[in-house]
C-alpha positions as CSV (number, residue, x, y, z in Angstrom):
1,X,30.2,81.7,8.8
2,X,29.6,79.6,5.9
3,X,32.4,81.8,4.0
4,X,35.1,80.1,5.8
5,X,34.9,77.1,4.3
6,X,37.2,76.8,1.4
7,X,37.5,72.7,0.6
8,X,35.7,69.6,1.9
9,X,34.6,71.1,4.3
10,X,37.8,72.6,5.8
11,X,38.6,76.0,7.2
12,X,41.6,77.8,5.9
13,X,43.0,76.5,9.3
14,X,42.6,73.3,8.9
15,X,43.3,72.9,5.5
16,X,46.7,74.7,6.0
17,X,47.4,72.1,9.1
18,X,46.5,69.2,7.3
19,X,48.5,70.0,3.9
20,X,51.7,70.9,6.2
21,X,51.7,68.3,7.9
22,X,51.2,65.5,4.3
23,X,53.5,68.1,2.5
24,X,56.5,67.7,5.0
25,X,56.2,64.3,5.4
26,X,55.9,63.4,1.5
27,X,59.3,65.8,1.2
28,X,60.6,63.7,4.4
29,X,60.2,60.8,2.9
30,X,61.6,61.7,-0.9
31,X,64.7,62.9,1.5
32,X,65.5,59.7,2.8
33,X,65.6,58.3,-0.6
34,X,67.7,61.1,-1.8
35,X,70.0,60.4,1.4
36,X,70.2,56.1,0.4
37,X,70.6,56.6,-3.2
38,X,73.6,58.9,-2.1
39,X,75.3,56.0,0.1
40,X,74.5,53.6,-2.3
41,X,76.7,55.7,-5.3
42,X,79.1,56.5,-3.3
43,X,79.7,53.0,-1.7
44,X,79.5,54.6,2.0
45,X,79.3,51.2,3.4
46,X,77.0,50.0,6.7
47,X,78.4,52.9,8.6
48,X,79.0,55.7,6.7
49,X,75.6,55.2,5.3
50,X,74.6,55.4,9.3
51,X,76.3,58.8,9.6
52,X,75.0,59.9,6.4
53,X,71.1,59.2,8.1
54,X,72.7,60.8,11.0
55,X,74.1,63.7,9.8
56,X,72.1,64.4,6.9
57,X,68.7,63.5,8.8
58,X,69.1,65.8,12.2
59,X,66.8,68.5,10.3
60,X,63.9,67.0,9.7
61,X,64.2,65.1,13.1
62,X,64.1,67.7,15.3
63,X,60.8,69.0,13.4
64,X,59.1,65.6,14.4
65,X,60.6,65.8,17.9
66,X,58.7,69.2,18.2
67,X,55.9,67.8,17.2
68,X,55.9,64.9,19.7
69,X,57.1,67.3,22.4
70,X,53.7,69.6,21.9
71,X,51.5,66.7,21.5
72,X,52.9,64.7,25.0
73,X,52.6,68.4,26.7
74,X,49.1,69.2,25.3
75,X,50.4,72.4,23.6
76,X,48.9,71.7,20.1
């Protein structure tokens, strides 16, 4: 089965696991910022800029929950 493997080594599995998972949490990250900078110009404050993490943030947060969730359950 040496035609599966596409990169380094990788299966097409793998490689599609492993570039999700960097992927999403490079675009999590570049989020954040996207949410701060926003507080910052519109001078939110200490606790608007707390709702705007809250608010803005619940997306991404429940795709690391699941992630969590399958891991402490042995699903993944």
């Amino acid at each position: 089965m040496e035609s599966d493997v596409i990169l380094f080594g990788l299966t097409v599995a793998e490689f599609e696991e492993i570039s999700l998972k960097v992927c999403f949490s490079g675009l999590i990250l570049y989020m954040l910022f996207i949410i701060g900078n926003l507080a910052k110009e519109s001078k939110a404050g200490k606790y608007g800029t707390v709702w705007m993490f809250a608010a803005l943030g619940l997306g991404f947060v429940g795709f690391i929950a699941k992630g969590l969730i399958a891991r402490l359950l042995g699903i993944e």
